[in-house]
N, CA, C and O atoms as a MOPAC input file, in Angstrom:
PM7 MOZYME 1SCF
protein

 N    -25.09900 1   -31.93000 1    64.26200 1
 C    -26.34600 1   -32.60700 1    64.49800 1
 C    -26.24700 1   -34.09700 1    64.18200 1
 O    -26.70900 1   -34.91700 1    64.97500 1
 N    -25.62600 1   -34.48900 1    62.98200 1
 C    -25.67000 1   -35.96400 1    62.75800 1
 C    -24.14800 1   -36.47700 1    63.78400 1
 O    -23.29800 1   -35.64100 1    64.09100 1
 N    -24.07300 1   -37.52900 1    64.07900 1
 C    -23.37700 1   -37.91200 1    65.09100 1
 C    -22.65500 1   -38.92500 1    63.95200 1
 O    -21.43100 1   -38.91500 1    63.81700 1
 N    -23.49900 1   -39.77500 1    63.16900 1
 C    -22.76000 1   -40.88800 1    62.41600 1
 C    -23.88000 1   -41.02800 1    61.29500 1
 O    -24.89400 1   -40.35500 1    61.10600 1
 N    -23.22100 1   -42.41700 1    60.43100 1
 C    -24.48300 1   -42.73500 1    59.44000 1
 C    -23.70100 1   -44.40300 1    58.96200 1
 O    -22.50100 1   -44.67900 1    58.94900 1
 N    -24.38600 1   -44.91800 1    58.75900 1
 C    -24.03300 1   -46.23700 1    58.65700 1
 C    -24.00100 1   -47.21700 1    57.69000 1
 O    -24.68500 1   -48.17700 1    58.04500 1
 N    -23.44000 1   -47.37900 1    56.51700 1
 C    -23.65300 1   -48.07400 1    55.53000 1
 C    -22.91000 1   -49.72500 1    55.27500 1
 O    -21.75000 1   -50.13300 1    55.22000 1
 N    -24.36900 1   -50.41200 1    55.15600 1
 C    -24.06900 1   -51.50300 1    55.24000 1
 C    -23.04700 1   -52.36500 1    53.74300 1
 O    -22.92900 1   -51.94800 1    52.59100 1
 N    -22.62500 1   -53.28800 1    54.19600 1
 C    -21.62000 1   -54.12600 1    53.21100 1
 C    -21.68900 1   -55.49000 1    53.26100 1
 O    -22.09200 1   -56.03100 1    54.29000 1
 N    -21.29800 1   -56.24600 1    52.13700 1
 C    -21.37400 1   -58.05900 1    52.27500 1
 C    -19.98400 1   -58.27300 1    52.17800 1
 O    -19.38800 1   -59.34200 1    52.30900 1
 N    -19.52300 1   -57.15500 1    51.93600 1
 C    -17.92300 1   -57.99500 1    51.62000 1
 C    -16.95700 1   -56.73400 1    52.60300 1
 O    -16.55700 1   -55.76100 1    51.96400 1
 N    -16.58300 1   -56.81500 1    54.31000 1
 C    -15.65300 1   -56.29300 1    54.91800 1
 C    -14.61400 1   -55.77800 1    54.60000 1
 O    -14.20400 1   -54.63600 1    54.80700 1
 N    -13.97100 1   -56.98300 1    53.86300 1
 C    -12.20200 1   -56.29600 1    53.80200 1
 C    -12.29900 1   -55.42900 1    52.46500 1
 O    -11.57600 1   -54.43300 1    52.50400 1
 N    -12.98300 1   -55.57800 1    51.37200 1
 C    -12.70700 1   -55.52400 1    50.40600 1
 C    -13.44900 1   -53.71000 1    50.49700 1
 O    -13.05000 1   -52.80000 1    49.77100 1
 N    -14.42600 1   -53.57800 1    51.42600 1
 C    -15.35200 1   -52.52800 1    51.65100 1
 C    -14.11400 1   -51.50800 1    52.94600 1
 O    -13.59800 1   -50.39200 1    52.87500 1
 N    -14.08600 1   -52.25300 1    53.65500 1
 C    -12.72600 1   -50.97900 1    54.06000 1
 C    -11.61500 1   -50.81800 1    53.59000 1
 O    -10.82200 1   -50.10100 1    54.20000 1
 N    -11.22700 1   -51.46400 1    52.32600 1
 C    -10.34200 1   -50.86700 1    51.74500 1
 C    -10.53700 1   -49.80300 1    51.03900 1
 O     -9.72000 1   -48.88900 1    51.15200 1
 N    -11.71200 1   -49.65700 1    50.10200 1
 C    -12.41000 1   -48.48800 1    49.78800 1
 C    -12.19100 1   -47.64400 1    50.29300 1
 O    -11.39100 1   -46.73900 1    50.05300 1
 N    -13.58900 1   -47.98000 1    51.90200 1
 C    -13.25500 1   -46.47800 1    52.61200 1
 C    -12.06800 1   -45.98900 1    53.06800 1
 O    -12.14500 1   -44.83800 1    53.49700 1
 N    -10.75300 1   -46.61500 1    53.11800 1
 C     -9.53700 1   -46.00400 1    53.65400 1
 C     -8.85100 1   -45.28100 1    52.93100 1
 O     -7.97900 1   -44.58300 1    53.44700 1
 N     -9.10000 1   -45.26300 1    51.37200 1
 C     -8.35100 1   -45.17000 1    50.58600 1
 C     -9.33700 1   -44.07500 1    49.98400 1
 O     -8.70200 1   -43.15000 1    49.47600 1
 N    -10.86500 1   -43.91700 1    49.89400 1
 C    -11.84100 1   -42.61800 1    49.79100 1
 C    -11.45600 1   -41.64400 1    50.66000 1
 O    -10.61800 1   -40.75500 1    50.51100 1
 N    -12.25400 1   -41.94200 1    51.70700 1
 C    -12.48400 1   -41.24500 1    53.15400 1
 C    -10.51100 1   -40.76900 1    54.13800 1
 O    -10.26300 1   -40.21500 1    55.20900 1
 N     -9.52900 1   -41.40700 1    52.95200 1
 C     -8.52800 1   -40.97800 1    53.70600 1
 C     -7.89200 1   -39.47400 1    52.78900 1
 O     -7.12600 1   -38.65500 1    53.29600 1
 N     -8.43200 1   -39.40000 1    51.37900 1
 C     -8.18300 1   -38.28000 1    50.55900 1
 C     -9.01500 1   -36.88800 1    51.01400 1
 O     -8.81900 1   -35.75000 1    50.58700 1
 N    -10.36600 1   -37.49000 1    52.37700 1
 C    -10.98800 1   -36.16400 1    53.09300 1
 C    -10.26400 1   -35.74600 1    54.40600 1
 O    -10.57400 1   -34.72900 1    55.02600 1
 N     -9.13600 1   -36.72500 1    54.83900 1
 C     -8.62300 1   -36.64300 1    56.56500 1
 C     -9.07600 1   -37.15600 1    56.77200 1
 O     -9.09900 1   -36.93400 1    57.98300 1
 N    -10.15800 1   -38.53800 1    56.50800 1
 C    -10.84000 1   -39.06100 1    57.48800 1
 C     -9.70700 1   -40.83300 1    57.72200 1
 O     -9.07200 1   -41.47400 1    56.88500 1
 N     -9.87800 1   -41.01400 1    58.91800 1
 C     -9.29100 1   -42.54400 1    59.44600 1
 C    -10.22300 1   -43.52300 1    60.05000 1
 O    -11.41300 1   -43.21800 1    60.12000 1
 N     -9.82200 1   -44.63800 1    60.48200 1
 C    -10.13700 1   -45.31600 1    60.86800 1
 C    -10.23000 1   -44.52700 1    62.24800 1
 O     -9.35800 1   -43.73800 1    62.61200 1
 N    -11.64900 1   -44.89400 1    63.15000 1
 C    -11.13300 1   -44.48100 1    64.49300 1
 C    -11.83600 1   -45.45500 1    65.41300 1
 O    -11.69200 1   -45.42700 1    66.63600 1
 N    -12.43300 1   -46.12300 1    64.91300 1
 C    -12.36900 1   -47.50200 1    65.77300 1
 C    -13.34900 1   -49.23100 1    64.99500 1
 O    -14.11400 1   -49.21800 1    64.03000 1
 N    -13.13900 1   -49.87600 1    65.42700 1
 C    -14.02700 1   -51.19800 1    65.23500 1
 C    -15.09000 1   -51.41200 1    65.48100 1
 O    -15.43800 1   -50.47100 1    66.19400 1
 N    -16.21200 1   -52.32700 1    65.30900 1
 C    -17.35900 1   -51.86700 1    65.31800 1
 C    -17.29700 1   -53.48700 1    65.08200 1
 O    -16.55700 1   -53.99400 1    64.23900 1
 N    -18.54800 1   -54.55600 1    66.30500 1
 C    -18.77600 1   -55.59700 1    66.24700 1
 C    -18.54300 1   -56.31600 1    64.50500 1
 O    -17.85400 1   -57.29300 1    64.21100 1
 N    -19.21100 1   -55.61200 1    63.75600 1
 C    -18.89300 1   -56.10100 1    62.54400 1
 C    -18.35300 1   -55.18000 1    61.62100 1
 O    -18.55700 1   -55.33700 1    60.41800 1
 N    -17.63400 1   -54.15900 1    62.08700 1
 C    -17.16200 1   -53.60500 1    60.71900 1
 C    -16.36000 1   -52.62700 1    61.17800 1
 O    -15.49700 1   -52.92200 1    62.00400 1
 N    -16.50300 1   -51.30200 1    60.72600 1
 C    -15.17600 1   -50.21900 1    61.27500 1
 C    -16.37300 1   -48.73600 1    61.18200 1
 O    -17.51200 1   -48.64900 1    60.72200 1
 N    -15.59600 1   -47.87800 1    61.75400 1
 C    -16.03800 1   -46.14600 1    61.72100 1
 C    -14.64600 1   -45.69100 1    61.76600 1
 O    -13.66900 1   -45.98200 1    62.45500 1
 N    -14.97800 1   -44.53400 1    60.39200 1
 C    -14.29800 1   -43.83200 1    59.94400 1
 C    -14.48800 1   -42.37800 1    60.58600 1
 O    -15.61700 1   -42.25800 1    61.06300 1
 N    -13.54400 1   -41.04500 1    60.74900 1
 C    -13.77500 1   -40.01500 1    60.58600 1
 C    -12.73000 1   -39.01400 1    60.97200 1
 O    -11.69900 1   -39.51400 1    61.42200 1
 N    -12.79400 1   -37.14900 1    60.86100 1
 C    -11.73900 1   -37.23400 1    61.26100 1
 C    -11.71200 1   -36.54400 1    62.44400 1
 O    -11.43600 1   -35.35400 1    62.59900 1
 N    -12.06100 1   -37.48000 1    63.39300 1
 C    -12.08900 1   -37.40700 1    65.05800 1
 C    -13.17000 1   -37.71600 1    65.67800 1
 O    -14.06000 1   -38.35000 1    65.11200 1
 N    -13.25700 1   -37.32400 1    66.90800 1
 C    -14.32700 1   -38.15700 1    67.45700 1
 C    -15.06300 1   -36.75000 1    68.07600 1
 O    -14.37300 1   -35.81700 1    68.48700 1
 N    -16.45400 1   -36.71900 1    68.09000 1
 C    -17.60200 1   -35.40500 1    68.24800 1
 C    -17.35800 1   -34.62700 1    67.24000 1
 O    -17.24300 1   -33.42600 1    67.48100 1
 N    -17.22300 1   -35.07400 1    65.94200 1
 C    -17.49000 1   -34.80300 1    64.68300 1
 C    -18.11600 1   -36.28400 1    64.04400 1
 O    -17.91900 1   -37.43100 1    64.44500 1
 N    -18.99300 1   -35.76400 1    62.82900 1
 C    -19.35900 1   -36.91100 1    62.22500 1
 C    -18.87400 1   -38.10800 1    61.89400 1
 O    -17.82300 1   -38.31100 1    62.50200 1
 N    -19.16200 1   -38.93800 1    61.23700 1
 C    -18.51100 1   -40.04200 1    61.11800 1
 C    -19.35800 1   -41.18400 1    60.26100 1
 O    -20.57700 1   -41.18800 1    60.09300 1
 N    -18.57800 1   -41.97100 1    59.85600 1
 C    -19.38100 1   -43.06400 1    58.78000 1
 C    -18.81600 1   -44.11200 1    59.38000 1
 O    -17.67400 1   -44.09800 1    59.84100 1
 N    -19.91500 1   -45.47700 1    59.41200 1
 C    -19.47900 1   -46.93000 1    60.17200 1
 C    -20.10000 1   -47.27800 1    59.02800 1
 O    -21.00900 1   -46.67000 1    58.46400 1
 N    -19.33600 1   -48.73400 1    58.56500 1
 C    -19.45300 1   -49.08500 1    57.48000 1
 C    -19.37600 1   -50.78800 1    57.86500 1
 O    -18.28600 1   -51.35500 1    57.95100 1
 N    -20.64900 1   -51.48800 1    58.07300 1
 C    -20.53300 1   -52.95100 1    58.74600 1
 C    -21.04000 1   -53.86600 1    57.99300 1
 O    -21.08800 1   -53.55800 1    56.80200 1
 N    -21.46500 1   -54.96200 1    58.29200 1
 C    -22.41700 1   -56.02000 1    57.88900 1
 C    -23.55400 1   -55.87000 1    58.61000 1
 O    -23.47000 1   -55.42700 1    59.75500 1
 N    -24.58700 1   -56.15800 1    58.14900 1
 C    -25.98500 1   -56.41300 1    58.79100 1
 C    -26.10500 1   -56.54400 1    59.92800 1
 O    -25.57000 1   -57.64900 1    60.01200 1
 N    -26.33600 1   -56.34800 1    60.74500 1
 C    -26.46700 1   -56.96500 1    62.49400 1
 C    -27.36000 1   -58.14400 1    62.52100 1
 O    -26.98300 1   -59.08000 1    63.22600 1
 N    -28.75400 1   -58.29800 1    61.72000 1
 C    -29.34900 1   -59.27600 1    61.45600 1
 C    -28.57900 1   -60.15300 1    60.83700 1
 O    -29.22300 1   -61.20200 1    60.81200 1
 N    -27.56700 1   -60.30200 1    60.32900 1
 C    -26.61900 1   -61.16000 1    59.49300 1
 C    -27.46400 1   -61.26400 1    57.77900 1
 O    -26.95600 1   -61.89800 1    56.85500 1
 N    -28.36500 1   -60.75300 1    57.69700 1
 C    -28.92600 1   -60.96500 1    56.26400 1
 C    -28.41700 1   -60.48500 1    55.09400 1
 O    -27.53400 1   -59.65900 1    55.32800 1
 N    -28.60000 1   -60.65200 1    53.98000 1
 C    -27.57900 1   -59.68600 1    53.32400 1
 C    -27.65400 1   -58.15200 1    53.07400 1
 O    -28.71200 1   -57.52500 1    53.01400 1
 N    -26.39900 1   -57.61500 1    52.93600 1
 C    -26.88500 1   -55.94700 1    52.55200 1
 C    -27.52500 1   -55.43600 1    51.43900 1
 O    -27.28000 1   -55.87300 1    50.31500 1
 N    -28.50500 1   -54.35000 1    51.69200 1
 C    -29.02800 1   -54.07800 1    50.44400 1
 C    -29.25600 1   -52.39000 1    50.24300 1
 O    -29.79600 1   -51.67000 1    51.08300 1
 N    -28.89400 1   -52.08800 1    49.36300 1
 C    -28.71300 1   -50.15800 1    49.28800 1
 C    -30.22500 1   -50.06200 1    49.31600 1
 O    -31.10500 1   -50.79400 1    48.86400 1
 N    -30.24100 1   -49.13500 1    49.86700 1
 C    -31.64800 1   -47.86000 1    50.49300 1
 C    -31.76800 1   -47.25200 1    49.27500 1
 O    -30.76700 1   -46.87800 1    48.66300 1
 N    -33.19600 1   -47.06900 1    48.73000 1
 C    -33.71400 1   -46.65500 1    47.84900 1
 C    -33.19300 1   -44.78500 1    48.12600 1
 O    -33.33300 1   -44.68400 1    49.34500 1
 N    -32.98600 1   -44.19600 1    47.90900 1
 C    -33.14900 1   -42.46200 1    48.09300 1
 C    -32.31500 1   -42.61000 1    49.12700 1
 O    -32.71200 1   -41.74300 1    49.90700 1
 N    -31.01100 1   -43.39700 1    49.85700 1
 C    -30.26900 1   -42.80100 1    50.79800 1
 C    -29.04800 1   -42.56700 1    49.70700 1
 O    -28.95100 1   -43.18300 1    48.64600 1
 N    -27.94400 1   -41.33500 1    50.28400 1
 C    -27.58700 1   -41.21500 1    49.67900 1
 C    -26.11300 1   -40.71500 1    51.28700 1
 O    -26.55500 1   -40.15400 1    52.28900 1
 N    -25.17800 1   -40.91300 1    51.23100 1
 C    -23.90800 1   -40.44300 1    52.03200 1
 C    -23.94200 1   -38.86800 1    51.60900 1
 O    -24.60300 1   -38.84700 1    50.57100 1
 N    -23.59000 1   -37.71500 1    51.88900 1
 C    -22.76700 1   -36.39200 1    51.30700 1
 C    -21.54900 1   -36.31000 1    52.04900 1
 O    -21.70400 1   -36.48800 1    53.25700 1
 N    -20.05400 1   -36.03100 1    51.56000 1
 C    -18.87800 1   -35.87400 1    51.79500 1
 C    -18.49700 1   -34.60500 1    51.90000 1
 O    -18.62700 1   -34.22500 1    50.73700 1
 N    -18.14800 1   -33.77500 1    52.45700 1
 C    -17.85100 1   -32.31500 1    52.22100 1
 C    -16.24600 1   -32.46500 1    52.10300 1
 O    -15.62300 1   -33.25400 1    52.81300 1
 N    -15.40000 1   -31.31100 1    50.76500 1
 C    -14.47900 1   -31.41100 1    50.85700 1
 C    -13.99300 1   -29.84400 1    50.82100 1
 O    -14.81900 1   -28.97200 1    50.55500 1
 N    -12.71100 1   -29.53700 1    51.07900 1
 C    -12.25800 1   -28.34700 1    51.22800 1
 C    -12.29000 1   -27.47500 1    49.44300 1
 O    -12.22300 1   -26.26400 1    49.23600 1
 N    -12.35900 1   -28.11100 1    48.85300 1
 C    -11.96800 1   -27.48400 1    47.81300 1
 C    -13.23500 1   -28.34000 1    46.11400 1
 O    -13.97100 1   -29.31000 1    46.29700 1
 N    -13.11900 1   -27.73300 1    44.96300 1
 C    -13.67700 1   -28.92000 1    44.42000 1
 C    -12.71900 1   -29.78400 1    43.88700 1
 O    -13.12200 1   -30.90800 1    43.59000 1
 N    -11.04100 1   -29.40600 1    43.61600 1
 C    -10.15500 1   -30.03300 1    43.18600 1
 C    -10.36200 1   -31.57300 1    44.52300 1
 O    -10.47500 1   -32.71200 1    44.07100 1
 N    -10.37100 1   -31.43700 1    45.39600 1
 C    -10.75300 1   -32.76900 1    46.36400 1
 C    -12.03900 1   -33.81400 1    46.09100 1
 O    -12.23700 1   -34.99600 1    46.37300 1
 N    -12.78900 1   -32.80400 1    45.41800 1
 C    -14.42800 1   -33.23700 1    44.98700 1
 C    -13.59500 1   -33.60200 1    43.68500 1
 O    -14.06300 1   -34.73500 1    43.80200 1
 N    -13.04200 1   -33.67000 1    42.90000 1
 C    -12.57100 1   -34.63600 1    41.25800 1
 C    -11.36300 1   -35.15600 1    42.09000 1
 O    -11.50800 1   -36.05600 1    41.26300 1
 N    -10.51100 1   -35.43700 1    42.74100 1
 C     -9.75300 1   -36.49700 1    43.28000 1
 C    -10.42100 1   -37.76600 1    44.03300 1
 O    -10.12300 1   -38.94900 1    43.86900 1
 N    -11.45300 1   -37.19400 1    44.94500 1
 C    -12.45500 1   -38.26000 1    45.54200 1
 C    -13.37900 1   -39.01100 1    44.39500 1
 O    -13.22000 1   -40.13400 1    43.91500 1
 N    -13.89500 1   -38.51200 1    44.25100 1
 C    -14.56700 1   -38.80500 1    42.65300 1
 C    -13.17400 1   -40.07300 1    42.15800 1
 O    -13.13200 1   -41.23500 1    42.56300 1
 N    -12.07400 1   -39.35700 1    41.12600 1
 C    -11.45800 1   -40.73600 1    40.46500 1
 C    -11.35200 1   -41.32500 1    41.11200 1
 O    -11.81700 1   -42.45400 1    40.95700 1
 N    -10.56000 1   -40.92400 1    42.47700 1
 C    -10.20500 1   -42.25100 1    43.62600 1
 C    -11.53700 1   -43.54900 1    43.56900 1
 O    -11.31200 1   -44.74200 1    43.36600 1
 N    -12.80000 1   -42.98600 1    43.78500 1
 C    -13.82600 1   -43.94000 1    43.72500 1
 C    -14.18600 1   -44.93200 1    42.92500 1
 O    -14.63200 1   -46.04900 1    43.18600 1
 N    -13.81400 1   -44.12600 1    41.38800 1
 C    -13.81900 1   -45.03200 1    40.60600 1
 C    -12.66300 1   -45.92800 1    39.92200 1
 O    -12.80800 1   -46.87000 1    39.14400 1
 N    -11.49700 1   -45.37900 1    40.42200 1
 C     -9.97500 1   -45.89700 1    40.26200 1
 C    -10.39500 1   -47.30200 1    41.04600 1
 O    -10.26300 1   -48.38600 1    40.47800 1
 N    -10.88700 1   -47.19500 1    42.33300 1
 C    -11.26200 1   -48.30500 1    42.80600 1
 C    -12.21300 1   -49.44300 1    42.67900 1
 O    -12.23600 1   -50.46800 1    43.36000 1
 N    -13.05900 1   -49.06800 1    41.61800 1
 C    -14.06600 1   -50.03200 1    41.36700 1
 C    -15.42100 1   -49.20300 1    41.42800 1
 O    -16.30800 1   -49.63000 1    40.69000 1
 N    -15.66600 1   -48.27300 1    42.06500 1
 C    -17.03900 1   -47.90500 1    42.43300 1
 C    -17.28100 1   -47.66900 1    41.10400 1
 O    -16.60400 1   -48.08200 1    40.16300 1
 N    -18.56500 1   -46.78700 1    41.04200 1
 C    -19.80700 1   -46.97600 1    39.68500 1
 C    -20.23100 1   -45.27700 1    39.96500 1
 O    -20.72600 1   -44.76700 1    40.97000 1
 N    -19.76900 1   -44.56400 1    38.47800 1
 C    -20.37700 1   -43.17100 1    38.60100 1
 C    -21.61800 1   -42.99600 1    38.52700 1
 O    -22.38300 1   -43.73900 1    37.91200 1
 N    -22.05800 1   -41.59800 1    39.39500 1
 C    -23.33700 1   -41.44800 1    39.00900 1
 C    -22.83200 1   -39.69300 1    38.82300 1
 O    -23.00200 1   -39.04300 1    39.85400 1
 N    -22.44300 1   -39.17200 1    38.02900 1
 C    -22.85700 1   -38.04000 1    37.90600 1
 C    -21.19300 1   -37.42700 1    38.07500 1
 O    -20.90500 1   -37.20600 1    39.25200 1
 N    -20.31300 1   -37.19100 1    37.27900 1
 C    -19.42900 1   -36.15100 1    37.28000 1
 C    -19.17200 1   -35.07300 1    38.28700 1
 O    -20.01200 1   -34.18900 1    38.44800 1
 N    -18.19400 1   -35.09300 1    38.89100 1
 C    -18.07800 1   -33.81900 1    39.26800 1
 C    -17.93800 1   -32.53000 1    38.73500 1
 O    -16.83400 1   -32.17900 1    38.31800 1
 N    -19.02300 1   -31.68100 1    38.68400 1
 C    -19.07200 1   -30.16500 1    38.18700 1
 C    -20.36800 1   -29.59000 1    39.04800 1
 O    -20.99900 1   -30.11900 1    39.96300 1
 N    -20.54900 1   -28.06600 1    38.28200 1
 C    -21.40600 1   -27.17400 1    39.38300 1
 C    -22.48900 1   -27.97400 1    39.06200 1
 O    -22.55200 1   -28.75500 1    38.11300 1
 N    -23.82500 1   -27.61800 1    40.36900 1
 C    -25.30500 1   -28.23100 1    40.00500 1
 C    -25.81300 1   -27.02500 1    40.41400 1
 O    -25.21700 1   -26.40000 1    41.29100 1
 N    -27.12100 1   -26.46600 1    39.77400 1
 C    -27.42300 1   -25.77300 1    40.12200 1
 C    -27.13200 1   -24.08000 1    40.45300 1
 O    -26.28300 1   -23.57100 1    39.72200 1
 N    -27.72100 1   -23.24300 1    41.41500 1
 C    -27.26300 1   -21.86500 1    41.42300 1
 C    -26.91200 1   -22.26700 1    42.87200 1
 O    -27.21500 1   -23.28400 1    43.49600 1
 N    -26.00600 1   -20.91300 1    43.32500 1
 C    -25.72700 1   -20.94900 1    44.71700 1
 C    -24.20300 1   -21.81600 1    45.01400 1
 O    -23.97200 1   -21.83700 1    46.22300 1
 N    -23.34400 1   -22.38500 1    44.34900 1
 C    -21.77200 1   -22.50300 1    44.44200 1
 C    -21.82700 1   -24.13900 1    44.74800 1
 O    -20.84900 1   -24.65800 1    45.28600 1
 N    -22.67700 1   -24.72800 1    44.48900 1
 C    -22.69900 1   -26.03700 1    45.20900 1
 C    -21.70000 1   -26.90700 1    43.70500 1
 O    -21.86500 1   -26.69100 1    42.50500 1
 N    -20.80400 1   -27.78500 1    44.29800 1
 C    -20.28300 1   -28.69800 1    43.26400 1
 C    -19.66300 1   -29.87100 1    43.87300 1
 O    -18.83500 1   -29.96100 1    44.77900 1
 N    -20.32200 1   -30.84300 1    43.08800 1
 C    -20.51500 1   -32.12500 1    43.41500 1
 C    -20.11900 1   -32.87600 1    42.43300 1
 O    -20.22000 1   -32.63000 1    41.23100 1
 N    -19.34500 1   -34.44600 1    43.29100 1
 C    -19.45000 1   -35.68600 1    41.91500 1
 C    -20.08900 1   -36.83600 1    42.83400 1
 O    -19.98400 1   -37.20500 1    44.00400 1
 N    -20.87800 1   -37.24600 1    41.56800 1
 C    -21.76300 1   -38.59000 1    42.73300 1
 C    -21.16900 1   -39.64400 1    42.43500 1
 O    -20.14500 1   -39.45200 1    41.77900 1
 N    -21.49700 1   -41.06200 1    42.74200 1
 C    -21.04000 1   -42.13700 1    42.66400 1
 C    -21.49800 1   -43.50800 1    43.55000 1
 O    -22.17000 1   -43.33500 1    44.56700 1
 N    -21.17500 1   -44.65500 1    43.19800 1
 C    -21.70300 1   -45.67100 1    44.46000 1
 C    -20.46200 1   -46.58800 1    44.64000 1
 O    -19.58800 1   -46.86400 1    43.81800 1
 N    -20.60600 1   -46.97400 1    45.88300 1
 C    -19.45600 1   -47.81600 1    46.57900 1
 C    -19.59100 1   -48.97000 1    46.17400 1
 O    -20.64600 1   -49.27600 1    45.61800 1
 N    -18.40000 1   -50.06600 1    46.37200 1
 C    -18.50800 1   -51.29100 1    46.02400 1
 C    -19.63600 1   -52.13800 1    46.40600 1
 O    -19.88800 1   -53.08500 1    45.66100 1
 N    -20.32700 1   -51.96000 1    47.40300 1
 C    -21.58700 1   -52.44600 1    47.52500 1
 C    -22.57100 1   -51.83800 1    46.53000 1
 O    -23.53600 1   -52.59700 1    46.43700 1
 N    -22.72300 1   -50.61200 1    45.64100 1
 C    -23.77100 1   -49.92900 1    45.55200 1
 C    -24.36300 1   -49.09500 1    46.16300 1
 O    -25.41100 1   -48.66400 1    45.68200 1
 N    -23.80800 1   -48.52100 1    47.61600 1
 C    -24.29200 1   -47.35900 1    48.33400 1
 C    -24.01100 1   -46.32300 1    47.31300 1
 O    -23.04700 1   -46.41700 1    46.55300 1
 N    -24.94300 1   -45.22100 1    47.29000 1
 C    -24.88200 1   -43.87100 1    46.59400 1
 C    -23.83800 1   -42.77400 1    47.58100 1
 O    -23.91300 1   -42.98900 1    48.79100 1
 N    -23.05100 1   -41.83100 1    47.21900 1
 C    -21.96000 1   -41.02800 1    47.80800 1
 C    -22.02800 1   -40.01100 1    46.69500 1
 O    -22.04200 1   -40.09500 1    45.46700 1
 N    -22.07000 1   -38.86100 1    47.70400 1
 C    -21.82500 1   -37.71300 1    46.79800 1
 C    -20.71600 1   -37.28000 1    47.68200 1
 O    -20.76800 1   -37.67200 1    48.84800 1
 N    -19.77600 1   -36.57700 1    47.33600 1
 C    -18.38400 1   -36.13800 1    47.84000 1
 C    -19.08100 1   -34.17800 1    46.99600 1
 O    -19.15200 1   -33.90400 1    45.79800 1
 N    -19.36500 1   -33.46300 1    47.93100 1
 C    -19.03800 1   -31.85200 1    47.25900 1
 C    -18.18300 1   -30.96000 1    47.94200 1
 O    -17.32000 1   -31.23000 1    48.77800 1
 N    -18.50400 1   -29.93100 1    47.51400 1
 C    -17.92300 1   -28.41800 1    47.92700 1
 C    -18.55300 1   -27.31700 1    47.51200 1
 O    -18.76300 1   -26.96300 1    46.35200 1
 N    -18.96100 1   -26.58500 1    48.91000 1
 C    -19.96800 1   -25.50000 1    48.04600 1
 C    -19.44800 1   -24.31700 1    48.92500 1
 O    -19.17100 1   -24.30300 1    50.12400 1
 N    -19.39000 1   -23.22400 1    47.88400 1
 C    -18.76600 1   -22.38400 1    48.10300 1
 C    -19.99200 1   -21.01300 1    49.33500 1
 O    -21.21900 1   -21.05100 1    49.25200 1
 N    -19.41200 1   -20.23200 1    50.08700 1
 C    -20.37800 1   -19.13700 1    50.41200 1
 C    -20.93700 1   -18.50900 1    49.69200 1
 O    -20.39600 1   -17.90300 1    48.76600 1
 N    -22.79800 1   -18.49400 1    50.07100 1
 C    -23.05600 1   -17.17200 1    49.21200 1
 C    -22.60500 1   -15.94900 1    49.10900 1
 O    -22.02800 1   -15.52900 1    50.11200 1
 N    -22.69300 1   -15.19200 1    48.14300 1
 C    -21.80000 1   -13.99400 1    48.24300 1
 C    -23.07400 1   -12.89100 1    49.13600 1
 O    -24.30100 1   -12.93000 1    49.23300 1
 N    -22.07000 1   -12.03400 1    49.62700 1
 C    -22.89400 1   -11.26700 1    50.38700 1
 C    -23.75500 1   -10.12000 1    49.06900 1
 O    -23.26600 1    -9.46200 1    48.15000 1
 N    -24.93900 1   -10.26600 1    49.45200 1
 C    -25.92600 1    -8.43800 1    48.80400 1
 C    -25.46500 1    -7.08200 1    48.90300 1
 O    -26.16300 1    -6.16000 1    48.47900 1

């Protein structure tokens, strides 16, 4: 259903280095350029994250309650994405471990701009 999602940046190079070095510990790549910035993912008619400057040219500013979710195969990928984030500079918000009932496990965090990212893995409910 979601096609893409778009998070804005003031600083390009320094912001796709991030994502190459996040988003490349999920399979995800570069898969093309973008007037001001790049989209990541891993392929094309699957989701995807573009990560630009403003189109208005104004500066970027994080969205109150937006938040990215990352799905990863495992949660050992959910605590590698996680340090990777903050190995790089980003800013934790929340450890990776279980939340809640129902198998969901998550670590949150924000990107060098301050975008919010949760990277999880949630397991199937078990059958009744």
């Amino acid at each position: 259903m979601i096609g893409y999602v778009t998070i804005g940046t003031n600083d390009l190079d320094r912001a796709a280095g991030f994502y190459d070095e996040v988003l490349g510990l999920l399979g995800g790549t570069r898969l093309m350029p973008l007037p001001k910035g790049f989209l990541w993912g891993v392929g094309f008619g699957r989701p995807m994250i573009g990560v630009t400057r403003p189109f208005d040219d104004e500066p970027s500013t994080v969205g109150n309650g937006m938040m990215i979710a990352l799905i990863a195969k495992s949660p050992e990928v959910v605590d590698q994405v996680h340090a990777k984030a903050l190995e790089l500079g980003g800013a934790d918000e929340g450890a990776p471990g279980p939340r809640g009932e129902g198998g969901f496990y998550g670590g949150y965090f924000r990107d060098l701009d301050g975008n919010k990212l949760v990277c999880f893995h949630m397991r199937p409910p078990k059958k009744q």
